[in-house]
VEXTORLUM-385780 format. One record per residue (C-alpha): residue in three letters; z, y, x. Coordinates in steps of 0.5 Angstrom, whole numbers, plus 500, padded with zeros to 3 digits. Last residue first. Example, Ala and Ser with C-alpha at 12.3 -4.5 7.8 and 13.67 -1.06 7.14 Angstrom:
REM residues 2
   residuo    up   north   east
       SER   514     498    527
       ALA   516     491    525
//
This chain:
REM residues 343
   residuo    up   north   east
       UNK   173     702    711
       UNK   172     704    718
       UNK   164     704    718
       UNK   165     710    713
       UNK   170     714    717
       UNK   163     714    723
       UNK   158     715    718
       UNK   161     722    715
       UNK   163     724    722
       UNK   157     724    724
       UNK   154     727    717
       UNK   158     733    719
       UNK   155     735    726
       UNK   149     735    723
       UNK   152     739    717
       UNK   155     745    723
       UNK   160     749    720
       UNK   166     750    725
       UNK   162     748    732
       UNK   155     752    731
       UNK   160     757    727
       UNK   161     760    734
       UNK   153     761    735
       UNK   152     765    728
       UNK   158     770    729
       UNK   155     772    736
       UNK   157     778    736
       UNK   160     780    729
       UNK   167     783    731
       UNK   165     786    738
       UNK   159     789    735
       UNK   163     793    729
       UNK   168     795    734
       UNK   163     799    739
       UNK   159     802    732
       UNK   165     805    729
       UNK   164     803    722
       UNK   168     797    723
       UNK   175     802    723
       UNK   174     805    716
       UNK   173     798    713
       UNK   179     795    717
       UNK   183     800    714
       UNK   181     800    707
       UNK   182     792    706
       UNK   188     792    712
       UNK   191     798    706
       UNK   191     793    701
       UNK   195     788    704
       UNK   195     782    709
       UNK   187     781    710
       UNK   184     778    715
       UNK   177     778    719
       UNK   174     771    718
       UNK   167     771    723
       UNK   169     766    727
       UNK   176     767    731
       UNK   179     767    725
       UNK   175     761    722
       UNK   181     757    721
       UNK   185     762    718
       UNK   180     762    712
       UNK   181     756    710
       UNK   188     756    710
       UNK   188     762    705
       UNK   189     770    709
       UNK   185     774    704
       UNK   178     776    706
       UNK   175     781    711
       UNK   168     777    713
       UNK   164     778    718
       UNK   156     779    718
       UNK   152     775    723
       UNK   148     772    719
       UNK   151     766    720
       UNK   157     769    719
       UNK   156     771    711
       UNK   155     763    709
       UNK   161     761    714
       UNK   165     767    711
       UNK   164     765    704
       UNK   166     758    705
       UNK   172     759    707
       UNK   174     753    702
       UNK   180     754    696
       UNK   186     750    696
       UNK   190     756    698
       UNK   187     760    691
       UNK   190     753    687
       UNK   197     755    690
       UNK   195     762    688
       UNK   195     769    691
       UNK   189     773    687
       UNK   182     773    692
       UNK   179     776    696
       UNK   172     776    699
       UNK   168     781    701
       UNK   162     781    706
       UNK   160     786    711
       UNK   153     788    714
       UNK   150     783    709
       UNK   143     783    709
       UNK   143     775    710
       UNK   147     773    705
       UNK   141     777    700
       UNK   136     773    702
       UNK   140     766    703
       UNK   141     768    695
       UNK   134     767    693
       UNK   133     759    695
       UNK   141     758    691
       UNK   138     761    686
       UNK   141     767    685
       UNK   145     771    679
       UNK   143     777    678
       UNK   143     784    683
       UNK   148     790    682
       UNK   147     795    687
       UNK   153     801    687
       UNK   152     807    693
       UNK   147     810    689
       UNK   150     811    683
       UNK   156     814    688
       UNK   162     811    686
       UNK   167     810    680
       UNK   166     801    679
       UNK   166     798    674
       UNK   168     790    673
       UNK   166     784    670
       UNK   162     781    676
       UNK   157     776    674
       UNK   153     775    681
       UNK   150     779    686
       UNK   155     784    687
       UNK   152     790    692
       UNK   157     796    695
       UNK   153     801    700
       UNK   157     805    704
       UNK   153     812    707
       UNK   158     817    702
       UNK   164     814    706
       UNK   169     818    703
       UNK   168     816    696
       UNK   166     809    698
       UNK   173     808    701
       UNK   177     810    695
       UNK   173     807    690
       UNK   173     801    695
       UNK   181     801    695
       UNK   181     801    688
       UNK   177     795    687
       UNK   180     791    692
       UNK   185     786    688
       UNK   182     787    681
       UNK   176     783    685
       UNK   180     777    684
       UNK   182     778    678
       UNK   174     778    676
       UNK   173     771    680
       UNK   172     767    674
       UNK   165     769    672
       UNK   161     764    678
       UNK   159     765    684
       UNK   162     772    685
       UNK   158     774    691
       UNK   161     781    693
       UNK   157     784    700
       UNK   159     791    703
       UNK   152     794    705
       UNK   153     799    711
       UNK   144     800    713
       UNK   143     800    720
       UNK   146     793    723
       UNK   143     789    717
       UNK   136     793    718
       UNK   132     787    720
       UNK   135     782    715
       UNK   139     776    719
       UNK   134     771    721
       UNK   134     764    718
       UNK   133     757    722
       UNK   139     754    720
       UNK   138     756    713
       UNK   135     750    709
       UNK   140     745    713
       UNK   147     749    709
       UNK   152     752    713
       UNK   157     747    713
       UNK   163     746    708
       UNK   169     742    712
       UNK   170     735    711
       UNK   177     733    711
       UNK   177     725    710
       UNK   182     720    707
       UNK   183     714    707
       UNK   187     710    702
       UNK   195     710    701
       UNK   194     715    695
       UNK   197     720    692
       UNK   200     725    697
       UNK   195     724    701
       UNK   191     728    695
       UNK   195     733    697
       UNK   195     733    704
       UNK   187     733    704
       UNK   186     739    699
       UNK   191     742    704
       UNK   186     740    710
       UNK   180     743    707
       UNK   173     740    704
       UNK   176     733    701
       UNK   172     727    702
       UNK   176     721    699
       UNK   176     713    700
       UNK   175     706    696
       UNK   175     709    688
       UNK   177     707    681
       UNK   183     709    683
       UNK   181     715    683
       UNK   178     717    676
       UNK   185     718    673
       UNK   185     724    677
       UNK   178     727    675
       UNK   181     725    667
       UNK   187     729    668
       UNK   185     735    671
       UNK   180     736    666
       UNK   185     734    660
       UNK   189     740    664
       UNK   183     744    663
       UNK   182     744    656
       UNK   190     745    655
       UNK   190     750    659
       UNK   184     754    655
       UNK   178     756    658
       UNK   175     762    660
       UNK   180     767    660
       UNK   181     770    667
       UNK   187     766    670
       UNK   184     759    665
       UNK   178     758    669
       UNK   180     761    675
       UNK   185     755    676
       UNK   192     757    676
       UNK   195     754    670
       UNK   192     748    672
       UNK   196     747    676
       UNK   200     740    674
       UNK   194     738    672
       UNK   192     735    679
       UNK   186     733    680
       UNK   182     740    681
       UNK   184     742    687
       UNK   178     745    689
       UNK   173     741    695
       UNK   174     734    691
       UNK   169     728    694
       UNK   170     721    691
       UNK   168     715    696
       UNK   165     709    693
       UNK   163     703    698
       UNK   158     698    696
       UNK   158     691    698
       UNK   155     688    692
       UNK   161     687    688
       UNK   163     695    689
       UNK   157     695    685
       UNK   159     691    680
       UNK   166     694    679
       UNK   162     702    680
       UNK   158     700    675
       UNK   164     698    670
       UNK   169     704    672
       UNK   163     709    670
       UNK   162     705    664
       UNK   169     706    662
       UNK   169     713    664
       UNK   174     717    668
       UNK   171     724    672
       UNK   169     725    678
       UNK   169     731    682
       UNK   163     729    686
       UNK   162     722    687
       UNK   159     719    693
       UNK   156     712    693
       UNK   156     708    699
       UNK   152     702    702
       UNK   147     702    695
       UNK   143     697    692
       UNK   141     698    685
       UNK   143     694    678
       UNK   150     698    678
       UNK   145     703    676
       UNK   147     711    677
       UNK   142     717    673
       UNK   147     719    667
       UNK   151     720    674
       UNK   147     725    676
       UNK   143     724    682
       UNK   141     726    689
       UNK   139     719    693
       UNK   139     718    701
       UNK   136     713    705
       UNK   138     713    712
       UNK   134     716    718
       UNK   138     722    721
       UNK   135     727    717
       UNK   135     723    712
       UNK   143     724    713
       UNK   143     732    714
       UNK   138     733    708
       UNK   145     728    704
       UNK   149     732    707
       UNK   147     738    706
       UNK   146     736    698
       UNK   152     734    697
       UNK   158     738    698
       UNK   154     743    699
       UNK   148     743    694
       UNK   154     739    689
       UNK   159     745    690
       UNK   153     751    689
       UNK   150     747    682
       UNK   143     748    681
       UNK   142     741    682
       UNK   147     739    677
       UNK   142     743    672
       UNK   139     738    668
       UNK   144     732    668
       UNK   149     738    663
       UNK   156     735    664
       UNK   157     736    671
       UNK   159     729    675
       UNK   154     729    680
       UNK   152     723    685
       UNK   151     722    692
       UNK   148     716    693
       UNK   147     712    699
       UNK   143     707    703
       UNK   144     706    710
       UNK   140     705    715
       UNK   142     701    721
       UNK   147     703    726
//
């Protein structure tokens, strides 16, 4: 295949910080590395950025949204040849949920702000030729309102992180990780809190770090709790790979099953299992680092029994070597080419 030129563009509001957005850096960015990686042109941009007036093969849309002017470039665009493809990996076009999006759970937006959102992205798909979705029922929904190609490609480990090392005293210190990511998984945390207190009281070596915006307190041990700031994605792969076991609930919603494992491909990589709520997503990756997690007293158990050093080494061997086949970018991007050449 000769080079492609393509442009993955971001749709935030603020042009100044899309490259700072976690969704964009995977959803985009990875797959853009891995694409220059392997020959062809690619192009990270806000959507204030995109010319009609520029050749491209491909632009790939994350999360868009309607827009007149947006409907005319890609119309002169798609006049030269260039395909658009709308990348969704939230179940973020349908407003029919929107009652359950974290946003409006914890607060931080109004339905009807989020509804008009949900709109807005859904009346943005026709103005594309096929869509990327990062997990199976993101895929079936949106096969559900359209006839056009649809391609399910899963989050991967991000190219940057390939050649990391997990922290030298991972297996020595029994750090439980949070990563938050954003301020709207506080429900979320609710779920486990008090089986942490519990299970912290009675494990006096058991650290718990949240990095990220946590609303929450927790009754412990002062040294047993250790909250860090929010990350640069560069500064974040270094608390990952201190994990000795990552947390990642979350409330049973319909939008919740739509969500993505990512967490437990990133906390893998450096071998740390993950306990999480059973979402499809995280069903995928059972026999690759996803331990899950039915009730509140699987939670406390399955942290009781991993500190028994025989079973903690047969859940996180090799972790990073079985994610070689689930999370792997280059891999992605093979796929990525092969569903473009069938449009």
């Amino acid at each position: 295949m000769k080079p492609l030129r393509i442009a993955f563009v971001a749709n935030n509001k603020n042009p100044k910080l899309y490259l700072q957005d976690p969704a964009f850096i995977y959803r985009c960015q990875n797959l853009a590395l891995a694409l220059q990686q392997a020959g062809h042109h690619a192009e990270l941009m806000h959507i204030s950025q995109l010319s009609a007036f520029k050749h491209f093969d491909i632009v790939l849309l994350h999360r868009p949204r309607k827009g007149l002017v947006l409907s005319w470039q890609l119309a002169l665009l798609k006049r030269q040849g260039c395909k658009v493809i709308a990348d969704f990996d939230d179940l973020v076009f349908l407003p029919e949920y929107a009652a359950v999006s974290p946003g409006v759970v914890n607060g931080l937006v109004s339905i009807t702000q989020t509804e008009k959102n949900f709109r807005a992205h859904q009346q943005a798909l026709h103005y594309c030729d096929a869509f990327s979705v990062s997990v199976l029922p993101l895929a079936e929904k949106m096969q559900q309102l359209t006839h056009k190609p649809v391609l399910c490609l899963p989050n991967a480990v991000h190219l940057t992180w390939l050649n990391m090392q997990e922290a030298e005293d991972r297996s020595t210190r029994h750090r439980l990780t949070y990563f938050p990511g954003t301020r709207s998984h506080d429900k979320d945390f609710a779920l486990i809190k008090p089986m942490l207190e519990q299970v912290l009281a009675e494990e006096p070596e058991l650290e718990l770090h949240i990095t990220g915006v946590l609303n929450t307190d927790i009754q412990c041990r002062p040294r047993q709790l250790v909250r860090h700031p929010k990350q640069s994605f560069t500064d974040y792969a270094q608390h990952v790979a201190k994990s000795w076991l990552n947390l990642a609930p979350l409330e049973e919603s319909e939008f919740n099953r739509h969500k993505s494992a990512l967490k437990a491909i990133e906390a893998s990589w450096f071998n740390a299992p993950t306990l999480a709520t059973p979402i499809p997503d995280m069903q995928r990756l059972q026999n690759a680092g996803a331990m899950l997690m039915h009730d509140s007293d699987s939670w406390y158990y399955a942290i009781k029994k991993l500190q028994d050093t025989d079973y903690y080494h047969r859940m996180s061997s090799n972790l990073r070597a079985r994610n070689l086949d689930n999370a792997n970018i280059e891999k992605h991007a093979t796929a990525f080419l092969s569903f473009y050449k069938t449009l």
